[in-house]
OpenMM code with the backbone's topology and positions (N, CA, C; nanometers):
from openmm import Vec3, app, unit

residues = "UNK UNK UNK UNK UNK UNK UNK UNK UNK UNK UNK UNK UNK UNK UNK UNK UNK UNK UNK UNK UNK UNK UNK UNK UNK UNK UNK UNK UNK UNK UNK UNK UNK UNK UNK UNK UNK UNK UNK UNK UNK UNK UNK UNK UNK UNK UNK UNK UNK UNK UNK UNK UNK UNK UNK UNK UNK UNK UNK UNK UNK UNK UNK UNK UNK UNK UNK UNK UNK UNK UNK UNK UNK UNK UNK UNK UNK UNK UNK UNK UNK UNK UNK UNK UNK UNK UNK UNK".split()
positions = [
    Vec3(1.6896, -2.5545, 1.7099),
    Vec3(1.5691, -2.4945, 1.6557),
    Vec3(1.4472, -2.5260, 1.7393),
    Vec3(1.4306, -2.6464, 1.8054),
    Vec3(1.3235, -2.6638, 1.8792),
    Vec3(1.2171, -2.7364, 1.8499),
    Vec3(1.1479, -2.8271, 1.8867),
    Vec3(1.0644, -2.9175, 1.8514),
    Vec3(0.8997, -2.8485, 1.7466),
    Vec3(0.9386, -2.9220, 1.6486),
    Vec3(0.8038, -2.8904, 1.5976),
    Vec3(0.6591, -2.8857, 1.6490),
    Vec3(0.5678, -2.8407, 1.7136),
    Vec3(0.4837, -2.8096, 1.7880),
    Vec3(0.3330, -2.8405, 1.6973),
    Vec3(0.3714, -2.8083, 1.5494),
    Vec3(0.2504, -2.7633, 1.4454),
    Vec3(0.2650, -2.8299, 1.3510),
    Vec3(0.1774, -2.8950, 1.2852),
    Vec3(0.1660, -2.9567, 1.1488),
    Vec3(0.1586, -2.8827, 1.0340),
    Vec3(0.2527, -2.8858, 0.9102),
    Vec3(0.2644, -2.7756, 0.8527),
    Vec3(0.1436, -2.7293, 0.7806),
    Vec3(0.0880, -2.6442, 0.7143),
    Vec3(0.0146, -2.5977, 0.6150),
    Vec3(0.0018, -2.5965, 0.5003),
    Vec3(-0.0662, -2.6845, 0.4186),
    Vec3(-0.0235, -2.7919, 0.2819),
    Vec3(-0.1391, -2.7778, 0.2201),
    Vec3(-0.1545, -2.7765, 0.0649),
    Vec3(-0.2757, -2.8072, 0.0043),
    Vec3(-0.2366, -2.8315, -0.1220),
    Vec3(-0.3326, -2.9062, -0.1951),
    Vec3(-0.3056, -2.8907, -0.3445),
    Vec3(-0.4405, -2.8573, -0.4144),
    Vec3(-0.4223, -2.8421, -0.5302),
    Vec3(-0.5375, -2.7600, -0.5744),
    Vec3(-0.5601, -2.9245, -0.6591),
    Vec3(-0.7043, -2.8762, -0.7013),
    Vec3(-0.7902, -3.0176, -0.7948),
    Vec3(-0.7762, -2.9572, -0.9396),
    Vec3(-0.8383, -3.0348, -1.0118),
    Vec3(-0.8266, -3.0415, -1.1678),
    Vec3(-0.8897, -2.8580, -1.1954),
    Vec3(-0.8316, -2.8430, -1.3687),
    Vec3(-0.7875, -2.7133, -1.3589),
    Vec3(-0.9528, -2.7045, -1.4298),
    Vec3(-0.9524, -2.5830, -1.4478),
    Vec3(-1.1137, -2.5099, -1.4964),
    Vec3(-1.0638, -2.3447, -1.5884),
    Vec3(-1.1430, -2.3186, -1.7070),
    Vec3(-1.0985, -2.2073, -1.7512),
    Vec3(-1.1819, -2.1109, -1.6780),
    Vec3(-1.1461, -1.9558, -1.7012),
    Vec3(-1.2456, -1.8331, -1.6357),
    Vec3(-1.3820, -1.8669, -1.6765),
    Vec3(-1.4056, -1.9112, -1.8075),
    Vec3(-1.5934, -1.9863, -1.8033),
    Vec3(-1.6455, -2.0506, -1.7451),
    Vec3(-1.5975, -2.1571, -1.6771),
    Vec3(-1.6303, -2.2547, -1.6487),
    Vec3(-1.5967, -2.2489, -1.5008),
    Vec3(-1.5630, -2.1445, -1.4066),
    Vec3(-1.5006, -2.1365, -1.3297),
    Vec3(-1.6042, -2.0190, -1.2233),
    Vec3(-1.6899, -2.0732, -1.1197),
    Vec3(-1.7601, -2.0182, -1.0639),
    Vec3(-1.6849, -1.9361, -0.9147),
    Vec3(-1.7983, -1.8308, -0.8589),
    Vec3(-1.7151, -1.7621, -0.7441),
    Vec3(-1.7393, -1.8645, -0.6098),
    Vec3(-1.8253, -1.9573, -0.6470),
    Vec3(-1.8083, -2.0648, -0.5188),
    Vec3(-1.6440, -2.0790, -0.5041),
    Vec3(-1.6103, -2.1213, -0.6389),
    Vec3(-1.4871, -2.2061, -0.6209),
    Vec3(-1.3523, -2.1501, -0.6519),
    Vec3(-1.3859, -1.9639, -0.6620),
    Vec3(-1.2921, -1.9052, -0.6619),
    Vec3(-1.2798, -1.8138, -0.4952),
    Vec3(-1.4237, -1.8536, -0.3981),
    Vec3(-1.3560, -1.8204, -0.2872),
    Vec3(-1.3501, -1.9280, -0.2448),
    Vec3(-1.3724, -2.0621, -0.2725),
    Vec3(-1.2790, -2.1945, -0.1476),
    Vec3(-1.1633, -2.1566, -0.2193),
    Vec3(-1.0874, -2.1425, -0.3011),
    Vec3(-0.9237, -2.1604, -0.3626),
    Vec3(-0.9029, -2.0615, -0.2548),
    Vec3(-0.9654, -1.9176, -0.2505),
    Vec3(-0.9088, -1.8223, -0.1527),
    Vec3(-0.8998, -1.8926, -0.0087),
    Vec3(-1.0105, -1.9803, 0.0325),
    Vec3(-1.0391, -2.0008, 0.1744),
    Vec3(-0.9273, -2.0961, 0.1962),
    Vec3(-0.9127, -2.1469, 0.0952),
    Vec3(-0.8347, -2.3088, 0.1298),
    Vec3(-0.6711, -2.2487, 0.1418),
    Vec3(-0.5910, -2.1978, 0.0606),
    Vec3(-0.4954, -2.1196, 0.0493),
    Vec3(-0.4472, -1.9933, 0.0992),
    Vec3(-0.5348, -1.9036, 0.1321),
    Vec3(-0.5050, -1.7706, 0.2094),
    Vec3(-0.5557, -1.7745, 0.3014),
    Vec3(-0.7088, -1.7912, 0.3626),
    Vec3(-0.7070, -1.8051, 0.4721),
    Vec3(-0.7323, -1.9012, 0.5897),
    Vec3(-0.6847, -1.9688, 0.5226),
    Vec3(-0.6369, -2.0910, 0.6301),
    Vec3(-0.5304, -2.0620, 0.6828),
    Vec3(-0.4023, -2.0155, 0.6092),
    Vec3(-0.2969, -1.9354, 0.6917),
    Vec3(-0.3161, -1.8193, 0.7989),
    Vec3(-0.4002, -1.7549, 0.7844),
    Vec3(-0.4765, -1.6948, 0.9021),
    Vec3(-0.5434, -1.7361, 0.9836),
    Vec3(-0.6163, -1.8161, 0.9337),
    Vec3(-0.6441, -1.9096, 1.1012),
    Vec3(-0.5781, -1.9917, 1.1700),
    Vec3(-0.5071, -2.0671, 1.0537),
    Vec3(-0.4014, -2.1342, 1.1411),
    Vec3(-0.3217, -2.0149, 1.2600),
    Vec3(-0.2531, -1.9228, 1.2088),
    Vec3(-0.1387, -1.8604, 1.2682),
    Vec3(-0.2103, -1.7725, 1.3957),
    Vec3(-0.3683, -1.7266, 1.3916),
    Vec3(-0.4516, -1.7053, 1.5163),
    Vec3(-0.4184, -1.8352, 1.6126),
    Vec3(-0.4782, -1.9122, 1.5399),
    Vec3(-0.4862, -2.0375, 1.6433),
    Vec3(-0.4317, -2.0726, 1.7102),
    Vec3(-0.2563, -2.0915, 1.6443),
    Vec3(-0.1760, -2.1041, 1.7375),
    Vec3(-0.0891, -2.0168, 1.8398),
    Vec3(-0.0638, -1.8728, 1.7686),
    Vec3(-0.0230, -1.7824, 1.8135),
    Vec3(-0.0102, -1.7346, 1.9735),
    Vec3(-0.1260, -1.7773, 2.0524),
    Vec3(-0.1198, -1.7588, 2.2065),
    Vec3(-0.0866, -1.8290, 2.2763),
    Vec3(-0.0742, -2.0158, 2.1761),
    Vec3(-0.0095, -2.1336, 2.2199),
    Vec3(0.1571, -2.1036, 2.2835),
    Vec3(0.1898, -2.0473, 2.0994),
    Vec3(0.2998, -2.0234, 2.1324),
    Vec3(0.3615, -1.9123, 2.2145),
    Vec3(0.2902, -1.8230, 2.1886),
    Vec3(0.2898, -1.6874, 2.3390),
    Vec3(0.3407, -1.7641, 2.4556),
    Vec3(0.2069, -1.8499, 2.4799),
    Vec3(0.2529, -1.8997, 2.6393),
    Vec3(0.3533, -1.9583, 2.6159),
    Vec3(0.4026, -2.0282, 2.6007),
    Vec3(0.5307, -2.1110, 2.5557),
    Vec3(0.6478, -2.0569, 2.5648),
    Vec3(0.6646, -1.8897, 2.5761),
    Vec3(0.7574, -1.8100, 2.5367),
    Vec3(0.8051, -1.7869, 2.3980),
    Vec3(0.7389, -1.7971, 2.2740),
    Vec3(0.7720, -1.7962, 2.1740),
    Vec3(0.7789, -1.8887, 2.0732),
    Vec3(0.8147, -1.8892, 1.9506),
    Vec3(0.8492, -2.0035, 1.8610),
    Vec3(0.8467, -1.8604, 1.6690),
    Vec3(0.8236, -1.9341, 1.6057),
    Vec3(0.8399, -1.9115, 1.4360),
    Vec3(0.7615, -1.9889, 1.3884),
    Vec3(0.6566, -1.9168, 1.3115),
    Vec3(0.5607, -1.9832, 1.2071),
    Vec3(0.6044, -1.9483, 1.0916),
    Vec3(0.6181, -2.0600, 0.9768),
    Vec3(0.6592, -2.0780, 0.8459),
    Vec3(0.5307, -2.0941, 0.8028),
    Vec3(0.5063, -2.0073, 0.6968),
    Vec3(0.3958, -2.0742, 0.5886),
    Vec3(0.4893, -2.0137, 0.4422),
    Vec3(0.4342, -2.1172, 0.3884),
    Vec3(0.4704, -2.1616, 0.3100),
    Vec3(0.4034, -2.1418, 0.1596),
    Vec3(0.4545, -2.0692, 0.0912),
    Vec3(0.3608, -2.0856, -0.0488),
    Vec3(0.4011, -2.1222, -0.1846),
    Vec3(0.3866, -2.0439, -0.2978),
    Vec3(0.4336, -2.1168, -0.3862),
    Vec3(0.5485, -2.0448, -0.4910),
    Vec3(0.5980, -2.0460, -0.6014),
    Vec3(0.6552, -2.0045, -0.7215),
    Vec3(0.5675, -1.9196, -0.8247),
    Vec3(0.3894, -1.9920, -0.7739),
    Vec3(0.2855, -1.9503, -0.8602),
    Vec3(0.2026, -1.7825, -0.7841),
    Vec3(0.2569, -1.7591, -0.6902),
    Vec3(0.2550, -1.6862, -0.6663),
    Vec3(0.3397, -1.4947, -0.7390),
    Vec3(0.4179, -1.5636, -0.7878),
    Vec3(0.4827, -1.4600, -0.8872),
    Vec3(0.4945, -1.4939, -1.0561),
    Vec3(0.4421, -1.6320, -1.0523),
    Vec3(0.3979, -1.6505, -1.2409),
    Vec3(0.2852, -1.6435, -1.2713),
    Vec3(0.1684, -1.6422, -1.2166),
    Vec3(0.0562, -1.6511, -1.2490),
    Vec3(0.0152, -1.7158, -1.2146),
    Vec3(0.0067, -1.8516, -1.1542),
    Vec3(-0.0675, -1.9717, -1.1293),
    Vec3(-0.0663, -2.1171, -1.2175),
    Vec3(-0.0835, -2.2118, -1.1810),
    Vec3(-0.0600, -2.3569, -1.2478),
    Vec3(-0.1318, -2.3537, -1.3266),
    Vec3(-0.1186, -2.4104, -1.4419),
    Vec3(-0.2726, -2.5134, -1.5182),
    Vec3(-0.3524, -2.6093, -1.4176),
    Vec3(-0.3091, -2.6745, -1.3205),
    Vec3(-0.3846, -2.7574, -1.2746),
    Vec3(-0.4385, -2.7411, -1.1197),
    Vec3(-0.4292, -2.5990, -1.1464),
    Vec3(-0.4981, -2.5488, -1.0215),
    Vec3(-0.6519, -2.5401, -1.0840),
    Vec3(-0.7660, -2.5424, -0.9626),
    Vec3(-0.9114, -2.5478, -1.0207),
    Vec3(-0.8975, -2.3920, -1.0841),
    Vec3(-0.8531, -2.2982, -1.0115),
    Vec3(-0.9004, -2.1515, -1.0592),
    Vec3(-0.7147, -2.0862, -1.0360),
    Vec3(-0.6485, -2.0943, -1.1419),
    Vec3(-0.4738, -2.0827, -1.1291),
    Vec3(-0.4936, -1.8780, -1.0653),
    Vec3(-0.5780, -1.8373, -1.1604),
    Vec3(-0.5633, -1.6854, -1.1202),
    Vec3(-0.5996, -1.6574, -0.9667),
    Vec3(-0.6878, -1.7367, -0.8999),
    Vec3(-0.7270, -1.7566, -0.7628),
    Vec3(-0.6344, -1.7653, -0.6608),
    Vec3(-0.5530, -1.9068, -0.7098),
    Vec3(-0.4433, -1.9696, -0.6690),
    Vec3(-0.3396, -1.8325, -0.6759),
    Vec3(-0.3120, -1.8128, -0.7551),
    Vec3(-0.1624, -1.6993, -0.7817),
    Vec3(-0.2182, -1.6016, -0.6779),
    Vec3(-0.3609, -1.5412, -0.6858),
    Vec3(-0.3653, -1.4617, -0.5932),
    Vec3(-0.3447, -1.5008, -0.4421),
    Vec3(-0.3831, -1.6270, -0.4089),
    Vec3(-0.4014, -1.6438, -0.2641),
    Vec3(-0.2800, -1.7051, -0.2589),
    Vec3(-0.2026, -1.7528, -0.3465),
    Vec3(-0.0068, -1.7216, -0.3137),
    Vec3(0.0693, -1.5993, -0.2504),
    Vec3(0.0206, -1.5316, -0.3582),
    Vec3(0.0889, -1.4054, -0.3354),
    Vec3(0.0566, -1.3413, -0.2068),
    Vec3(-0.0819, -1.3930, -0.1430),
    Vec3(-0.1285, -1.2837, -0.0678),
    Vec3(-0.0463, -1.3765, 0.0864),
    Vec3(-0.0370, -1.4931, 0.0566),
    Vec3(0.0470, -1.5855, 0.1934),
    Vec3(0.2073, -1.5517, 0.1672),
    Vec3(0.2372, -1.4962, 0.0631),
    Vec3(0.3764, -1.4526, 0.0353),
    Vec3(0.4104, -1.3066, 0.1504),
    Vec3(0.3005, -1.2415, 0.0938),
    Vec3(0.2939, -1.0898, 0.1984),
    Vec3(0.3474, -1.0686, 0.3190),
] * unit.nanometer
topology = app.Topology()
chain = topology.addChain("A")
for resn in residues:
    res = topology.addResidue(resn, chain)
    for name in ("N", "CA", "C"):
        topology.addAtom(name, app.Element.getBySymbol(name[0]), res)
């Protein structure tokens, strides 16, 4: 398979919040932190691995991506979305 090159792409979400209590600051970091960080990551490295002749990027997401989202995600509907959308 070939030497790991990249540190994987990991996060966890913080204590949970209902839709009241739950602002769009912190329903686009859940997006930023979870969806597109997988896009920058996979820019970033992408020409690394070009030169290299190739390789396979895994990202990785969740289960909550097709249930809805955790309770103990800050914003779970956020979360499910920016699952689903690293599922894509």
């Amino acid at each position: 398979m070939g030497p790991d090159d990249f540190p994987p792409q990991r996060r966890r979400p913080r204590h949970a919040q209902g839709i009241l209590e739950n602002h769009e600051a912190e329903f686009d970091q859940t997006i930023a932190v979870n969806l597109k960080s997988c896009f920058n990551y996979i820019q970033a490295v992408a020409p690394i691995m070009l030169a290299a002749g190739g390789g396979r990027i895994v990202s990785m997401s969740s289960l909550n991506a097709f249930t809805g989202g955790v309770t103990s995600a800050v914003s779970k509907f956020a979360y499910a979305a920016a699952k689903a959308g690293s599922s894509a």
